[in-house]
C-alpha positions as CSV (number, residue, x, y, z in Angstrom):
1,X,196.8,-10.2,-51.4
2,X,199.0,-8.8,-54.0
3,X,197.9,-11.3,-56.6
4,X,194.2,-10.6,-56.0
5,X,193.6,-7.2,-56.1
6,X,194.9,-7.1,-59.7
7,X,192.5,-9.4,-60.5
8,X,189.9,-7.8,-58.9
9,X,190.6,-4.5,-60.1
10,X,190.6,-5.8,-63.9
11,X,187.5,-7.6,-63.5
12,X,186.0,-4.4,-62.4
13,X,187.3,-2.5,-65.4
14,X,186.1,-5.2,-67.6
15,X,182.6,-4.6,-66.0
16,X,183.0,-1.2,-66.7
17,X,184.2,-1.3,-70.1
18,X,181.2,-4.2,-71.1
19,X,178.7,-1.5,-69.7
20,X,179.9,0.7,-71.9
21,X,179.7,-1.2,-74.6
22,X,175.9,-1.9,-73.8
23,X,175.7,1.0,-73.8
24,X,177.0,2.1,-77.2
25,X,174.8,-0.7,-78.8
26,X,171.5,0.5,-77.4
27,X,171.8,3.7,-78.8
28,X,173.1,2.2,-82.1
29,X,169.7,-0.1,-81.7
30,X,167.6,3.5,-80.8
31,X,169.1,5.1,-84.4
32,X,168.3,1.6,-86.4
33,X,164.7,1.7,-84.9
34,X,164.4,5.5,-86.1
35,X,165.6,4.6,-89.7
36,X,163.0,2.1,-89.7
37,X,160.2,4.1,-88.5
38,X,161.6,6.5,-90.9
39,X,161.6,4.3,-93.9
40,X,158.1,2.8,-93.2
41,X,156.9,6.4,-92.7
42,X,157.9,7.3,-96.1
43,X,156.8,4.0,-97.9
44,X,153.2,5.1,-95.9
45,X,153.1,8.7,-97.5
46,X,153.9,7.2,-101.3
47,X,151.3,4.6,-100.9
48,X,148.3,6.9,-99.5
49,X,149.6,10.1,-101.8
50,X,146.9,10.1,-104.3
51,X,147.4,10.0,-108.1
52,X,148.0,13.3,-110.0
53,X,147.1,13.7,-113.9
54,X,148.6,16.1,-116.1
55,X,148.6,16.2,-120.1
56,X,152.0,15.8,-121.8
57,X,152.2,18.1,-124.4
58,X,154.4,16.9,-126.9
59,X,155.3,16.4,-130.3
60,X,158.3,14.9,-132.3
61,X,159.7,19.1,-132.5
62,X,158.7,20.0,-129.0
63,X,157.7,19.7,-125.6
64,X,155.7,22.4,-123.2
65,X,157.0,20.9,-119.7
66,X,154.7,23.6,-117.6
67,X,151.9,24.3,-119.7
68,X,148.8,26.9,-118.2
69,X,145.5,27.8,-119.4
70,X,146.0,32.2,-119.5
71,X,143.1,33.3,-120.9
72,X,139.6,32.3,-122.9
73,X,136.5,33.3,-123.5
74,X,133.2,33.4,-125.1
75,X,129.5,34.7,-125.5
76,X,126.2,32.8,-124.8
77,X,123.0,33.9,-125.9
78,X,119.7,33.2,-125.6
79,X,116.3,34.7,-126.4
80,X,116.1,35.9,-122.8
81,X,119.8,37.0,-122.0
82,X,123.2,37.9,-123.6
83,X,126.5,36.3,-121.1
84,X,130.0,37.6,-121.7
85,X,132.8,34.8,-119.9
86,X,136.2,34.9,-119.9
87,X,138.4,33.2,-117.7
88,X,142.4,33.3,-116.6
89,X,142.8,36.8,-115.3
90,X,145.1,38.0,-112.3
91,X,143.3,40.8,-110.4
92,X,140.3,40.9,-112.2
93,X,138.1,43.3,-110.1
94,X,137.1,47.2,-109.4
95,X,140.0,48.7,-106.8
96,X,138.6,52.4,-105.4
97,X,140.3,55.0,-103.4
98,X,140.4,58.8,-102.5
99,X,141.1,60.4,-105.9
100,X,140.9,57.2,-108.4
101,X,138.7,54.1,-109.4
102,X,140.8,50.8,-111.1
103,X,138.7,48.5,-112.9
104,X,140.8,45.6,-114.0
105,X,139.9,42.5,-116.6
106,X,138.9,42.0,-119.5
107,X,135.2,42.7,-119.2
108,X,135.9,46.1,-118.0
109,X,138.9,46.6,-121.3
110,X,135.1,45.9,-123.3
111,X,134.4,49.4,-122.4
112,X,137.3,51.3,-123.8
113,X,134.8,51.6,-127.2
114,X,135.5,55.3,-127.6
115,X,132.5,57.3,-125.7
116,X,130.6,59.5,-128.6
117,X,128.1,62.1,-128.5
118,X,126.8,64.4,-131.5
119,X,124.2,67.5,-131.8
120,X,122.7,67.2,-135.3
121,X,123.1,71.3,-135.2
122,X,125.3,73.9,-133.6
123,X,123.7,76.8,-134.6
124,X,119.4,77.4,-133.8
125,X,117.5,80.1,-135.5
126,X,113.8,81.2,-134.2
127,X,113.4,83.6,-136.7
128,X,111.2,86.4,-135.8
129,X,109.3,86.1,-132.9
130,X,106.2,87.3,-133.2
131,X,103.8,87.9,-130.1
132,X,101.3,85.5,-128.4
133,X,103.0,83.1,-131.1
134,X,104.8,79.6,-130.4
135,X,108.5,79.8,-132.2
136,X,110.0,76.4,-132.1
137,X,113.4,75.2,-133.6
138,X,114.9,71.6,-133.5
139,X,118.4,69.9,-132.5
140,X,119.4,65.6,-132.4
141,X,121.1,64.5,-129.6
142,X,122.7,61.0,-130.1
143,X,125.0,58.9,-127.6
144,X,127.1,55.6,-128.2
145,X,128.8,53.9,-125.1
146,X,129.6,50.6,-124.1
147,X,129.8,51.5,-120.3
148,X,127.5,51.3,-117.9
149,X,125.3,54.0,-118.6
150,X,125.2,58.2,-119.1
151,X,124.0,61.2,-118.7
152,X,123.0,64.3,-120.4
153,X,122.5,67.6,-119.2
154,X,122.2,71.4,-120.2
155,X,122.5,74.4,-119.4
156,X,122.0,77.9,-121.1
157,X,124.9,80.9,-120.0
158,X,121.7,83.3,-120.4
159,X,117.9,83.6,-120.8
160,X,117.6,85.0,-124.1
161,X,119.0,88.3,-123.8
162,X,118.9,91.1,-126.4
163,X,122.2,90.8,-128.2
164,X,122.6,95.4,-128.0
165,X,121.3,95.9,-125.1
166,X,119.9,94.2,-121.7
167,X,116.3,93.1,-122.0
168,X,115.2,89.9,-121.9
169,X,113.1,87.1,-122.3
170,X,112.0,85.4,-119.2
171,X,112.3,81.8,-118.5
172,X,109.0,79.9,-119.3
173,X,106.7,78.7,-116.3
174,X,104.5,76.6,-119.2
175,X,100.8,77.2,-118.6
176,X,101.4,78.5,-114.8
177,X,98.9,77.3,-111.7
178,X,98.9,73.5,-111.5
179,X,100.9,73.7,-115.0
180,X,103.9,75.7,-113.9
181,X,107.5,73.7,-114.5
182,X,110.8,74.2,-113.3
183,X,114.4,73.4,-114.4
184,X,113.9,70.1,-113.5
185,X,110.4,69.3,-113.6
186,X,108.6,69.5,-116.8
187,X,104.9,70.8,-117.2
188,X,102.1,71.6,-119.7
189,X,103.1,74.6,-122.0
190,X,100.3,74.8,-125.0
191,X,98.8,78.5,-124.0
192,X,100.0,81.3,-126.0
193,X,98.6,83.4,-123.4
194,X,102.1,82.4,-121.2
195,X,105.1,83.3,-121.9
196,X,109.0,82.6,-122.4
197,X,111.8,80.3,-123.3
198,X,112.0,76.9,-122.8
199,X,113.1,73.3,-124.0
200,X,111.2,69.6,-124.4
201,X,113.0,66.4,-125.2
202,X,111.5,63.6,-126.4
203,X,113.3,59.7,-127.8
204,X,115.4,57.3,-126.0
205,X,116.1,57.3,-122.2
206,X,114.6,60.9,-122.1
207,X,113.2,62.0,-117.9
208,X,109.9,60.7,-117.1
209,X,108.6,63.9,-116.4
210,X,108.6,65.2,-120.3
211,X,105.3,63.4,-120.6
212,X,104.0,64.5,-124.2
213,X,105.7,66.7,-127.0
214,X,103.4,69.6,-124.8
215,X,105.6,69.2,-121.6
216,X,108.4,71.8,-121.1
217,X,111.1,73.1,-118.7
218,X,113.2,76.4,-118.9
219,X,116.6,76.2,-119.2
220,X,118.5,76.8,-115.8
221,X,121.5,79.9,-116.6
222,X,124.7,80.3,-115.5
223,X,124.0,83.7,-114.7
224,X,121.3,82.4,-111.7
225,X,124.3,79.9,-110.6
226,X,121.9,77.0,-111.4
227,X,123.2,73.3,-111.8
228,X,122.9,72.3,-115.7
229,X,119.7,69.9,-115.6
230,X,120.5,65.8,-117.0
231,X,117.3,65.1,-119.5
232,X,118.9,62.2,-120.8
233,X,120.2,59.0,-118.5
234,X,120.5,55.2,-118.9
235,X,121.9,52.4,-116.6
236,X,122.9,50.4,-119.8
237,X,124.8,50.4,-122.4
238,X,123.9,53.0,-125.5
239,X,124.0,51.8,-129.0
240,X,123.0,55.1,-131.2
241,X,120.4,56.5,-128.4
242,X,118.8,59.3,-129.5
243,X,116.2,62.2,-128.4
244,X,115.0,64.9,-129.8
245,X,115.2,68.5,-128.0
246,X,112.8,71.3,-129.0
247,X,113.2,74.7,-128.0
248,X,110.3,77.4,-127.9
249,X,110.0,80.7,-127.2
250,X,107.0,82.8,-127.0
251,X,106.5,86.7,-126.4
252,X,104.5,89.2,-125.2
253,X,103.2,92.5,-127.2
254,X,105.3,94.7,-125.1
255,X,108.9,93.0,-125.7
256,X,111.4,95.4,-126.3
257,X,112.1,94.8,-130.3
258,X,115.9,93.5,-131.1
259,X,117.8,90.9,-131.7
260,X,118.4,87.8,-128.8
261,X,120.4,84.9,-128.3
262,X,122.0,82.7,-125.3
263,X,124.6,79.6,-125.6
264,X,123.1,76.4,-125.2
265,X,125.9,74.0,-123.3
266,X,124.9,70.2,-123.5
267,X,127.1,68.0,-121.4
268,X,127.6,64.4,-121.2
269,X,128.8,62.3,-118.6
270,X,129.8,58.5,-119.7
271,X,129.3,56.1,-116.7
272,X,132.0,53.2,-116.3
């Protein structure tokens, strides 16, 4: 009885102690089958990864390791069309808030060409006016801008007003009736009987409504709190756009004699 129980005991830790050993090797036999499946895995991804090209630029001085196309460009023509393209910009777009408007690339740097407008004159002298007689005088207006387009307006401070003293000479109407214009619409003005001061425009990108060299507007004042009136306008770009503006003035018998004058403002807006 003594003897035995020894013997059973140690068998029974020897069971014990080769269960544990089983299970120590299964789990060794779980880790080898993951480093397998692991291995295959990767040999899988380097054998369906598709091929990449690059171009080795190289020389016997030098070598450009990470090399990147930054910028191009060029123009195509045609007889129908003109087609500016340029390529490798970061941000290239038009950004807008309250207050500001961003327009980034190098399409929109194209139209940093300085904005220029001219008068041909400064200074406009009717001479004397006589009555029931057309007195006309001549000025140039001429516009370059690679934008997107402009505007031109004007305005007078006065109507002609006698330089020592307070009469006037009233805004035109142009022949009156079915013939009578406004600030912004122009009308027929080729009766003497009619009278007044007032402007026609004529040449490039000049308002529809100044139909012939005969079709005239008066000038809106800054006295009357009147908006200046645009003339002149284009969507496009302006190479050397010109008009021509013609003032006339025309008075009655009965104007006071004396010497008048106003300030003509011309104003031009550039469009981007």
């Amino acid at each position: 009885m003594n003897v035995k129980y020894p013997i059973s005991n140690s068998n029974n830790l020897n069971l014990l102690f080769g269960f544990g050993a089983l299970l120590d090797i299964g789990y060794w036999i779980l880790d080898i089958k993951s480093w397998v499946f692991s291995i295959y895995f990767l040999a899988l991804l380097f054998v369906l990864a598709p091929s990449v090209g690059a171009i080795d630029m190289s020389s016997s001085s030098y070598r450009i390791i990470f090399g990147t196309l930054n910028s191009g460009g060029s123009r195509t023509t045609s007889s129908g069309y003109k087609l500016d393209i340029s390529l490798g910009q970061v941000a290239a777009a038009q950004f807008n808030s309250s207050g500001y408007v961003v327009k980034a690339g190098f399409q929109y740097a194209r139209t940093l060409t300085p904005f220029s407008f001219t008068l041909s004159d400064t200074s406009l002298d009717l001479g004397t006016l006589l009555p029931n007689t057309f007195s006309t005088q001549q000025l140039s207006v001429t516009v370059n801008h690679r934008g997107v387009g402009y505007e031109i307006a004007t305005i007078a401070d006065t109507r002609l007003k006698q330089l020592f003293g307070s009469d006037e000479i009233p805004d035109t109407s142009c022949n009156g009736g079915p013939d009578t214009c406004t600030e912004t619409s122009a009308a027929l003005w080729n009766s003497t009987g009619t009278y007044g001061f007032g402007y026609n425009a004529s040449g490039d990108d000049v308002s529809s409504d100044f139909t012939s060299s005969s079709y005239f507007r008066p000038f809106p004042t800054k006295t009357d709190a009147e908006p200046a009136a645009t003339f002149m306008s284009s969507n496009a770009t302006a190479i050397a756009r010109s008009a021509t503006v013609t003032v006339k003035a025309n008075i009655q018998a009965i104007q006071t004699a004396g010497n008048y004058q106003t300030v003509l403002s011309f104003i031009a807006i550039p469009k981007y």
